[in-house]
VOBAGU-549382 format. One record per atom (N, C-alpha, C): x, y, z. Coordinates in steps of 0.02 Angstrom, whole numbers, plus 50000, padded with zeros to 5 digits. Layout:
REM VOBAGU-549382
XYZ
...
//
This chain:
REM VOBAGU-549382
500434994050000
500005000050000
500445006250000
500405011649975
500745018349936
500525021450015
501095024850020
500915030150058
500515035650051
499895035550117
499345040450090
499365046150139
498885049750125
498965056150192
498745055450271
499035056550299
499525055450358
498735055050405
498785050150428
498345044750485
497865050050500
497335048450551
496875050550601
497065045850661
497285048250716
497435044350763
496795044850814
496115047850789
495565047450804
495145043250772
495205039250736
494915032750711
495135027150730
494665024950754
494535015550793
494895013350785
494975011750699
495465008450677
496215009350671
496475012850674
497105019350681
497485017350741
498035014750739
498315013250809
499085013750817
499285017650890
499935022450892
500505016150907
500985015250875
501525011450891
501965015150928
502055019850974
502505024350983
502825023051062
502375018851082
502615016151167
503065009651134
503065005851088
503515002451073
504225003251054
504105010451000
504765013050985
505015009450931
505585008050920
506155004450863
506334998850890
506254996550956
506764993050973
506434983450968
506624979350934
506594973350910
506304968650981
505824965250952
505714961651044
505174965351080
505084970551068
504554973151120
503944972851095
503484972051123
502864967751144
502184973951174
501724974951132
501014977051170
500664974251160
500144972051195
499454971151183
498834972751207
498434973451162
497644980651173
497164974951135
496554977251184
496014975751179
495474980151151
494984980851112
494694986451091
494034984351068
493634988751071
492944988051028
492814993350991
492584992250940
492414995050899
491824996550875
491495000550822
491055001050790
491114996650714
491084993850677
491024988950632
490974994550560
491374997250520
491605001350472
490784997850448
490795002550367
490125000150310
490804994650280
490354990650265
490604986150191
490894982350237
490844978350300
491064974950318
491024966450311
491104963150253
490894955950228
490924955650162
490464950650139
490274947950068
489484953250040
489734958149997
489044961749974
488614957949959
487974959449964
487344955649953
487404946649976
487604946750024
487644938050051
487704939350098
488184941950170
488164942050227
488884945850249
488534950550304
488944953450316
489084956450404
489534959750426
489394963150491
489004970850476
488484971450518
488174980350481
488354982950519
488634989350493
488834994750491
488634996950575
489004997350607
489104999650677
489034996650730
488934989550719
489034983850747
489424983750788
489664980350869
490354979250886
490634977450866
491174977250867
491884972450853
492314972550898
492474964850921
493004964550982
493544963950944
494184966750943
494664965950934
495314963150985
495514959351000
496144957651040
496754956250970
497184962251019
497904962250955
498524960751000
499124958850968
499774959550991
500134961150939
500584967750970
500864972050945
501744970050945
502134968150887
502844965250904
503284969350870
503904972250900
504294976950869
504714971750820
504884972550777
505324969350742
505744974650690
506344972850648
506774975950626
506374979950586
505954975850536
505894982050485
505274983450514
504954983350542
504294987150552
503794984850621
503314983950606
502704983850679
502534975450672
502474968850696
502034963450667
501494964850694
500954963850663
500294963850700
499854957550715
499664955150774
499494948050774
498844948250811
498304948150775
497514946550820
496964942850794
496444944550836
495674941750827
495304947450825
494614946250765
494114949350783
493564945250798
492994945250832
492444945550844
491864949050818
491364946850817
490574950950793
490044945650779
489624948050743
488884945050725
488664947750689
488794943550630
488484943650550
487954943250540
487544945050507
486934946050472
487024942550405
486394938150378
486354936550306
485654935050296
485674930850231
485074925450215
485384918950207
485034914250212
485084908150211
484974905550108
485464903450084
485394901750015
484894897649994
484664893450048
484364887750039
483464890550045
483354891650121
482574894650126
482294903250120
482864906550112
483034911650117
482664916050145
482714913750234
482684917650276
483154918750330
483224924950357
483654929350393
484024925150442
484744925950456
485094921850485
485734928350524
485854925650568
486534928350616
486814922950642
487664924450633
488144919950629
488604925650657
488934918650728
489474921450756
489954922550726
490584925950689
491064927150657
491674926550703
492274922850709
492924925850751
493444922950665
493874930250680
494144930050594
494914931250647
495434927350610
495944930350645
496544931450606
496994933950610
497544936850547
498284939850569
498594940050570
499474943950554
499484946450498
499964951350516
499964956550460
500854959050487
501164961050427
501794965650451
501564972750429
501734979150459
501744986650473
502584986950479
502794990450399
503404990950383
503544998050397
504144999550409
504445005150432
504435008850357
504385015350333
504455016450258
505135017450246
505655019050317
506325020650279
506805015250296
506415007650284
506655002650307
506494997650239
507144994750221
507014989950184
506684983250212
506764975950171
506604971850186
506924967350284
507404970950251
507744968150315
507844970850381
507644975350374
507524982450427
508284985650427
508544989550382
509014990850370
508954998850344
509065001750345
508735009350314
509085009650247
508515012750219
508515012550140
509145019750100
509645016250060
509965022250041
509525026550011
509045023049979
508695029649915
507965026949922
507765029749913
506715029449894
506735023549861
506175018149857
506185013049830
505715015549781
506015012149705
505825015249634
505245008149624
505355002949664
504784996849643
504014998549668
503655004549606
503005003849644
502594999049675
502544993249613
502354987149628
502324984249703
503024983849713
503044981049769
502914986549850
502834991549844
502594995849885
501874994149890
501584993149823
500964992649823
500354987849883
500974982949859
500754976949903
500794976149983
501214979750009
501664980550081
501014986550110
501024984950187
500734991250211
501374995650268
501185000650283
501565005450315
501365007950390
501755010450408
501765012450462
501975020950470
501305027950482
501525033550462
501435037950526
502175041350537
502295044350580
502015039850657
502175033850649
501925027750729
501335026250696
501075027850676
500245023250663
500195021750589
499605014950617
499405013050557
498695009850553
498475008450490
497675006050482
497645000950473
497094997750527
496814990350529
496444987350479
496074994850471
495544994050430
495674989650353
496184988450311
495874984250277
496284978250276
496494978650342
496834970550376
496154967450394
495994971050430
495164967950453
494684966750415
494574969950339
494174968150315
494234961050285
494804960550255
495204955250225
495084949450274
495154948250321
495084944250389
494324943550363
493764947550384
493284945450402
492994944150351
493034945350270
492904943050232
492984934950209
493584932250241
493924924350219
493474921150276
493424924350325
493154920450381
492344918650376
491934921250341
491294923850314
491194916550277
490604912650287
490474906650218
490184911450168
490474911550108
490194909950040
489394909150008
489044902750051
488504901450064
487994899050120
487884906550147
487694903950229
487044902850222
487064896850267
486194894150281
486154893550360
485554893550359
485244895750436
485224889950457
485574883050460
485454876950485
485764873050457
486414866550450
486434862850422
486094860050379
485714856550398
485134849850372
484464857150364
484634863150351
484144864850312
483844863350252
483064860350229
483014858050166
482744864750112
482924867850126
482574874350064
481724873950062
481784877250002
480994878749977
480864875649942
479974873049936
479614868349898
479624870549834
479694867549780
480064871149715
479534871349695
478864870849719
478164872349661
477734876749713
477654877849773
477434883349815
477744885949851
478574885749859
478784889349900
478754889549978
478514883650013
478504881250050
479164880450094
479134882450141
480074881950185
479854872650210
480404869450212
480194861750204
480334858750252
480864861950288
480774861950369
480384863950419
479944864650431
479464867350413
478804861850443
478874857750394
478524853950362
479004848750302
479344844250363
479574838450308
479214835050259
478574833050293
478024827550255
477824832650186
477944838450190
477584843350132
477654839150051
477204838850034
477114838649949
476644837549912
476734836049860
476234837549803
475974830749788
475454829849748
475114823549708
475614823749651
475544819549634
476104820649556
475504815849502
475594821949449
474864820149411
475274819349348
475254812549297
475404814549238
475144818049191
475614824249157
475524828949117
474894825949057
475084820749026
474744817148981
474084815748978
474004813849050
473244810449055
472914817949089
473284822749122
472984829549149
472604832149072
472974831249018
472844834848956
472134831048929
472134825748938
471514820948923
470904821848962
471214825049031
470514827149060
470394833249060
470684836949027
470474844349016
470314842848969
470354839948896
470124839748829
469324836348835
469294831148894
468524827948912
467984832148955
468234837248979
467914842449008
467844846348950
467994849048904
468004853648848
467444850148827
467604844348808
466974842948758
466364839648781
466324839648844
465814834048860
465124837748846
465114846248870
464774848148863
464154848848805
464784848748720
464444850248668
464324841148661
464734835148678
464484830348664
463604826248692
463444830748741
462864829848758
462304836348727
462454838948696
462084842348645
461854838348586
462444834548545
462454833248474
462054825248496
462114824048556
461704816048581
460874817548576
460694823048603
459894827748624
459664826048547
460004831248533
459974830848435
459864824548400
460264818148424
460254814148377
459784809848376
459404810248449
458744806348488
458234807848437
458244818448446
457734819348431
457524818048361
458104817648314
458034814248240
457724809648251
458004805948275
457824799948271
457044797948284
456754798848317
456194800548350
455604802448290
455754807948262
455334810448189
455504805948157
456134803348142
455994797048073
455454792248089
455624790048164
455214783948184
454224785548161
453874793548183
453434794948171
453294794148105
453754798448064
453484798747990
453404793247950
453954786847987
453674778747944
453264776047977
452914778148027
452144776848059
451714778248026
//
């Protein structure tokens, strides 16, 4: 990550390395809660909302070139269930390391003769500016991997009845008659006509009937 403009050490996420110092070996660790940033998860599938807690427990390790960062988060996700798709909350604990590199520190924690010309690889690295640095998209990264993919509100949830929509847990025994298409068509075509076929029968009596008179 490129160096951007210089921290808020008033954001949650924002945290001072400065009781540690430079020196290799030294050790903090903070406990914190938070408010739960927007965009915290998988969009439209499940996520933490937006102001949610978040427990955080971190440990803070000085090392040559920069800060290690080693923790857990905590919270309670919100989703839908893929299967019946109704509303579900899921405990989340996401946990992660990260290195917070010194910027005038090479790989080895060695101070850099000249500006490093490899954007690329800046790109990728995060920093550490003026003692602080951002959690924020260490944590998202975390709580995103930690997140299923496809959350359902139950193991052995069976979904919805694929012809009324029926939740099937619910109602295991739930289902349908199963009518063949073929013979359904045969009795709609015998309902169609039964009507006019007892017309053209009336009719054929009543012919019949006058012939019988007139060869009388």
């Amino acid at each position: 990550m490129a160096l951007n403009a210089r921290l808020d050490h008033r954001k949650p996420l924002v945290f001072d390395t400065h009781e540690l110092g430079r020196r290799p070996g030294a050790l903090q660790r903070l406990t914190r809660e938070i408010d739960a940033p927007k965009d915290l998860g998988i969009a439209g599938v499940i996520g933490v909302p937006e102001g949610a807690p978040v427990e955080l427990e971190l440990r803070l390790e000085s090392v040559m070139e920069g800060v290690l960062v080693t923790g857990t988060a905590r919270a309670q996700a919100e989703g839908e269930c893929v299967r019946c798709l109704e509303p579900l909350q899921l405990d989340v604990e996401a946990e992660f390391q990260e290195m917070f590199s010194y910027p005038d520190a090479d790989d080895r924690g060695r101070p850099k003769a000249e500006p490093a010309d490899d954007a690329e690889e800046d790109e990728d690295r995060l920093f550490i500016e003026d003692g602080l640095f951002d959690l924020e998209p260490v944590l998202r990264d975390a709580v995103v991997l930690a997140l299923p993919m496809q959350p359902v509100c139950q193991d052995d949830c069976l979904g919805l009845c694929s012809e009324c929509g029926a939740r099937l847990t619910d109602d295991p025994d739930h289902h349908h008659d199963a009518v063949d298409i073929r013979w359904a068509a045969l009795q709609g075509l015998a309902g169609s006509l039964g009507d006019g076929e007892k017309d053209e029968m009336s009719g054929a009596e009543a012919e019949a009937g006058v012939d019988e008179k007139q060869e009388k």
